[in-house]
MDTraj code that builds the backbone (N, CA, C; nanometers):
import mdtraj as md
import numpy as np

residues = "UNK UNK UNK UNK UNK UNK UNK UNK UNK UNK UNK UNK UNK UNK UNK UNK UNK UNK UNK UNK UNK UNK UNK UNK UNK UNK UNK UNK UNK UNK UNK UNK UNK UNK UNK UNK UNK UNK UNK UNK UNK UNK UNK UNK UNK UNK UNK UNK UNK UNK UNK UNK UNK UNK UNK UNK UNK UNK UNK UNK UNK UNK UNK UNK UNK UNK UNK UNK UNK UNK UNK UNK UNK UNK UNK UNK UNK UNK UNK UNK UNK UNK UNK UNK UNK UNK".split()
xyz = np.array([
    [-15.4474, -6.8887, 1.9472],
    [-15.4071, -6.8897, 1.8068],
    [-15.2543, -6.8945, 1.7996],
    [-15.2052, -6.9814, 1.7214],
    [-15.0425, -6.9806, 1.6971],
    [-15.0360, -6.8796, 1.6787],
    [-14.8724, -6.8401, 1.7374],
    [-14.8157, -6.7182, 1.6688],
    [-14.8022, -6.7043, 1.5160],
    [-14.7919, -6.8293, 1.4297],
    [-14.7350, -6.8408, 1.2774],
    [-14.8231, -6.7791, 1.2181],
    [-14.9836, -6.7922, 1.2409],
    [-15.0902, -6.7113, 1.2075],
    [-15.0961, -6.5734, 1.2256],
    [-15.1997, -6.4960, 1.1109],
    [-15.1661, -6.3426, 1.1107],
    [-15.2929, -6.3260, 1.1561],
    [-15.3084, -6.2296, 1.2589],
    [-15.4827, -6.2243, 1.3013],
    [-15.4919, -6.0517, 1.2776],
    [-15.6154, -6.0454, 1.3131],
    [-15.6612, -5.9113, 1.2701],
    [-15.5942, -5.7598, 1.3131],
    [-15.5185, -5.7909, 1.4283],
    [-15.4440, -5.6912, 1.4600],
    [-15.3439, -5.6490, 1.3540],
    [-15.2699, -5.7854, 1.3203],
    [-15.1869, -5.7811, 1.1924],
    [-15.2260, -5.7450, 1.0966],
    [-15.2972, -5.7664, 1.0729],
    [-15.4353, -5.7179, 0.9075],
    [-15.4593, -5.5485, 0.9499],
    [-15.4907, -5.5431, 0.9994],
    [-15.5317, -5.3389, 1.0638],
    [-15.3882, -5.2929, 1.0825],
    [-15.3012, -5.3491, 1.0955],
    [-15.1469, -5.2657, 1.0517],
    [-15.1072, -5.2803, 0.9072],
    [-15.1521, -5.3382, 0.8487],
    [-15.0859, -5.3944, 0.7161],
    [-15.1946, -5.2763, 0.6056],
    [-15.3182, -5.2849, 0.6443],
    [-15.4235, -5.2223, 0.5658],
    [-15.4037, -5.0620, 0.6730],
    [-15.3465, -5.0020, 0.7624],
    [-15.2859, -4.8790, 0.7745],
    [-15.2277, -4.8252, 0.6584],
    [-15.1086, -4.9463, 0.6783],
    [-15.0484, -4.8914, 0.5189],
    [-15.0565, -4.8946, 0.3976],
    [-15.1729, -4.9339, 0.3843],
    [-15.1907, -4.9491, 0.2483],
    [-15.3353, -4.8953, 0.1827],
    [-15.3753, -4.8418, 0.2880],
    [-15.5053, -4.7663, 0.3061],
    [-15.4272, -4.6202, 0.2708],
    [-15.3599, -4.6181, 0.3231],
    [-15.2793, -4.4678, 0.3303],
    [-15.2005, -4.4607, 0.2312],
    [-15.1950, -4.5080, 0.1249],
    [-15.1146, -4.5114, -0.0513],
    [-15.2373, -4.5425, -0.1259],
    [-15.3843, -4.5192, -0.0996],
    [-15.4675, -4.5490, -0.1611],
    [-15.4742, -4.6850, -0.2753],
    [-15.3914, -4.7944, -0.1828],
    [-15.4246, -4.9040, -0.2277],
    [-15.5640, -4.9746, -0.1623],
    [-15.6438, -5.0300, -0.2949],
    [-15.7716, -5.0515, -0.2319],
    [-15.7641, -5.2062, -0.2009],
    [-15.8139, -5.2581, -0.1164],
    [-15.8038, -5.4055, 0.0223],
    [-15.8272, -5.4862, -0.1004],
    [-15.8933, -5.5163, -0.2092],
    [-15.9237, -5.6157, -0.2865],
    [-15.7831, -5.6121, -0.3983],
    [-15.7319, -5.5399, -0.3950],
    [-15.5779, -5.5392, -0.4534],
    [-15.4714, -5.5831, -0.3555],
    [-15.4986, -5.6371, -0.2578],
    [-15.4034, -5.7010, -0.1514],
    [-15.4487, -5.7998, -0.0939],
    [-15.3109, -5.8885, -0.1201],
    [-15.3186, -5.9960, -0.0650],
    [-15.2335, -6.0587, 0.0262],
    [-15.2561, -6.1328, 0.1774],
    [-15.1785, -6.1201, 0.2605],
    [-15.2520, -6.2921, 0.3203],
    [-15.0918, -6.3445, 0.3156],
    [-15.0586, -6.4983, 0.3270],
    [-15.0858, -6.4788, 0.4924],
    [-15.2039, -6.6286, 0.5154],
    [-15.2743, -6.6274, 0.6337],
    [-15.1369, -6.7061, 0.7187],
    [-15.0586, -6.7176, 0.6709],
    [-14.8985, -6.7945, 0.7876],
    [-14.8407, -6.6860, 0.7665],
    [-14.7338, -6.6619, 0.8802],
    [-14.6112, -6.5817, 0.8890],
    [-14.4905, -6.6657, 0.8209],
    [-14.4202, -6.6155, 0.7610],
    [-14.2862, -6.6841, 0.7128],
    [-14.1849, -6.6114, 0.7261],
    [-14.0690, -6.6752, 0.7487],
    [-13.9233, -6.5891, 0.7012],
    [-13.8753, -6.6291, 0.6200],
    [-13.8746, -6.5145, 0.5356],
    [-13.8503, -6.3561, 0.5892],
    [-13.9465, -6.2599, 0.5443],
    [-14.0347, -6.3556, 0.4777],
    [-14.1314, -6.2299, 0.5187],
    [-14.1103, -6.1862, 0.2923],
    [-14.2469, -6.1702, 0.2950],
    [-14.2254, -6.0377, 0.1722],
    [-14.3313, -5.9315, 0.1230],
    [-14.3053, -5.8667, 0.0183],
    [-14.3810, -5.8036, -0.0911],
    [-14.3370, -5.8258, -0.2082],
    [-14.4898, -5.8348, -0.2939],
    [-14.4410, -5.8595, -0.4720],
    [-14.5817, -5.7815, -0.4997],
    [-14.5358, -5.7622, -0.5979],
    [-14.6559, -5.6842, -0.7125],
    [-14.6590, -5.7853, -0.8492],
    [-14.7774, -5.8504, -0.8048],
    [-14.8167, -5.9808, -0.9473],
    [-14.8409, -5.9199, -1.0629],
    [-14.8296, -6.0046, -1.1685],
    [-14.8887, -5.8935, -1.3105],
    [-14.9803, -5.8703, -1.2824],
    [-15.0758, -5.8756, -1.2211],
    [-15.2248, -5.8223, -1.2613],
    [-15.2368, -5.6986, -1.1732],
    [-15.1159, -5.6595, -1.1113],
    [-15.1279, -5.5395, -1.0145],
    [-15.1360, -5.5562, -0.8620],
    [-15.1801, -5.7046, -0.8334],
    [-15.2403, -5.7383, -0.6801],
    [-15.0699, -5.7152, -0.6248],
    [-15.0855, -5.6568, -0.4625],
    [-14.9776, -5.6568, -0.4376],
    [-14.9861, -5.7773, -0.3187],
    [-14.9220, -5.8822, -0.3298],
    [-14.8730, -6.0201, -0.2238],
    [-14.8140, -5.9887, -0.1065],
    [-14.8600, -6.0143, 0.0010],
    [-14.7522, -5.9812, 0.1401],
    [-14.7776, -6.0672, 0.2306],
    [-14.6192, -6.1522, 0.2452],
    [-14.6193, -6.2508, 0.3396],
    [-14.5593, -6.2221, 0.4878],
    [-14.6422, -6.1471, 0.5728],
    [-14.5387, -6.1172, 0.6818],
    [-14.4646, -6.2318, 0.8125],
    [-14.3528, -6.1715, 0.8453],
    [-14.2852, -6.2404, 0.8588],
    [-14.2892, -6.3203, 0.9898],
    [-14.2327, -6.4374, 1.0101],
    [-14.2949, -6.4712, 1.1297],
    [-14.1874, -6.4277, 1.2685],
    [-14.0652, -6.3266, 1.2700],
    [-13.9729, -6.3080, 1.3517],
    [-13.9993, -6.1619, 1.3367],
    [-13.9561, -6.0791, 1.3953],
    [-13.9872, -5.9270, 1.4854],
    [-14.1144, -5.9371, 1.4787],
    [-14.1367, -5.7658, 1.4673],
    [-14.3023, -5.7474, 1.4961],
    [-14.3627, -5.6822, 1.3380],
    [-14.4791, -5.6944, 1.3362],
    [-14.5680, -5.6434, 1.2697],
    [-14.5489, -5.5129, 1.2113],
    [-14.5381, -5.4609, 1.3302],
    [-14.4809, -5.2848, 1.3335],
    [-14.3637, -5.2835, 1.2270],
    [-14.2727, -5.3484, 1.2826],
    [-14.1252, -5.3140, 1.2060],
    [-14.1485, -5.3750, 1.0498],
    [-14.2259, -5.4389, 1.0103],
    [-14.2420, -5.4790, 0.8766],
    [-14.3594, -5.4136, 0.8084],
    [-14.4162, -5.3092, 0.9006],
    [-14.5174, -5.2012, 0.7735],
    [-14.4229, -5.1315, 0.7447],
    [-14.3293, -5.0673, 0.8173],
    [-14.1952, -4.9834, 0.8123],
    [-14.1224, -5.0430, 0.6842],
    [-14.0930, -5.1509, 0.6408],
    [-14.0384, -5.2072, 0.5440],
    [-14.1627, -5.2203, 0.4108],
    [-14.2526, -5.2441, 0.4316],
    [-14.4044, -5.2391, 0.3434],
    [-14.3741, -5.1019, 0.2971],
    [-14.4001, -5.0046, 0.3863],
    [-14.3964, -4.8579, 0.3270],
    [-14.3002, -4.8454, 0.2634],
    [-14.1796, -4.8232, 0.2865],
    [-14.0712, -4.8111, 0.1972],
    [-14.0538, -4.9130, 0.0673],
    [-14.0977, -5.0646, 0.0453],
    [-14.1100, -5.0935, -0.0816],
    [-14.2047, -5.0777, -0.1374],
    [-14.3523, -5.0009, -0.1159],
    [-14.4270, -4.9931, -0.1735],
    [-14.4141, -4.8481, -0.2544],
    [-14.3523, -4.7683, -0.1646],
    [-14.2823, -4.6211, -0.2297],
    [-14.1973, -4.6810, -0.3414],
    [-14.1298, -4.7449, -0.3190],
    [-14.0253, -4.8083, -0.3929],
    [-14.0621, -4.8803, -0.5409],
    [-14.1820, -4.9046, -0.5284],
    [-14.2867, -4.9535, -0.6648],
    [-14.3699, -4.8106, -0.7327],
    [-14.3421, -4.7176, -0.6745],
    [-14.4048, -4.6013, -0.7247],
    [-14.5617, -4.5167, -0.6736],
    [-14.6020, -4.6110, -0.5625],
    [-14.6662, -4.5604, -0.4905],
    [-14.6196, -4.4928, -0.3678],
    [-14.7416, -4.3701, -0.3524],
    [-14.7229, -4.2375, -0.3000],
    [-14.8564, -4.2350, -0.1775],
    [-14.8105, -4.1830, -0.0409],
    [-14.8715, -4.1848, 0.0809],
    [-15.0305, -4.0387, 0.0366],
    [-15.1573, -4.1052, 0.0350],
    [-15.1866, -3.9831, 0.0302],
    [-15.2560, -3.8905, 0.1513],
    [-15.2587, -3.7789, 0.1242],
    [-15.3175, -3.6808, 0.1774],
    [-15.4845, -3.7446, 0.2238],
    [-15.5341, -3.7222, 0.3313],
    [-15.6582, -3.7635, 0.3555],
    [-15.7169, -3.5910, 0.3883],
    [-15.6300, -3.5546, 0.4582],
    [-15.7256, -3.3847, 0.4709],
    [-15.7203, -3.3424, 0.3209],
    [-15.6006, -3.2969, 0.2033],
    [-15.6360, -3.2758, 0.0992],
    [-15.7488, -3.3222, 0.0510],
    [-15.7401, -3.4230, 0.0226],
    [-15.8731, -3.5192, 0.0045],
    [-16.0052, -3.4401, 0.0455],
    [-16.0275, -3.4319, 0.1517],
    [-16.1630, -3.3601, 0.1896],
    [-16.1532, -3.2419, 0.1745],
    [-16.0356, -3.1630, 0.1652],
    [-16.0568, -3.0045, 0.1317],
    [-16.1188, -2.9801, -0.0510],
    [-16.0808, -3.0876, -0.0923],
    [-16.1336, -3.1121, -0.2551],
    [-16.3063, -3.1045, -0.2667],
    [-16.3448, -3.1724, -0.1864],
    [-16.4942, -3.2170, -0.1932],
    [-16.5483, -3.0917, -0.1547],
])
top = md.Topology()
chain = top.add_chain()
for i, resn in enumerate(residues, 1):
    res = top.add_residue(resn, chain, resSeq=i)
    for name in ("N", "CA", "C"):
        top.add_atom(name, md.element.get_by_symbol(name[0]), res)
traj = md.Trajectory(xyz[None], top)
């Protein structure tokens, strides 16, 4: 598989983080090419767009995901809280 392509390893880092701000997978959308430089947007309808990039790694751009997605007003949540509730 080209590198320009995002394969599932990439997808299971991307949905780490976004699993973990209780964004749910059908509210994300993630461009099947890598590009530079790479982004995030939040469309009107709420879906959040992410084109990752096709230069460093994967890793270093959830690191940038997390911080603009904080940056839109979403918050990392608690998964043990979570079950201490139930």
């Amino acid at each position: 598989m080209p590198d320009g392509i995002i394969n599932m390893t990439d997808m299971g880092i991307i949905f780490s983080v976004t699993d973990a701000m209780g964004i749910h997978r059908e509210s994300v959308s993630v461009e099947l090419t890598k590009e530079d430089p790479g982004s995030i947007n939040r469309a009107d309808g709420g879906k959040i767009e992410i084109t990752i990039p096709e230069t460093g790694t994967v890793e270093e751009f959830a690191k940038l995901l997390l911080a603009e997605l904080e940056g839109m007003g979403y918050e990392s949540k608690d998964l043990d809280d979570e079950d201490d509730e139930e």
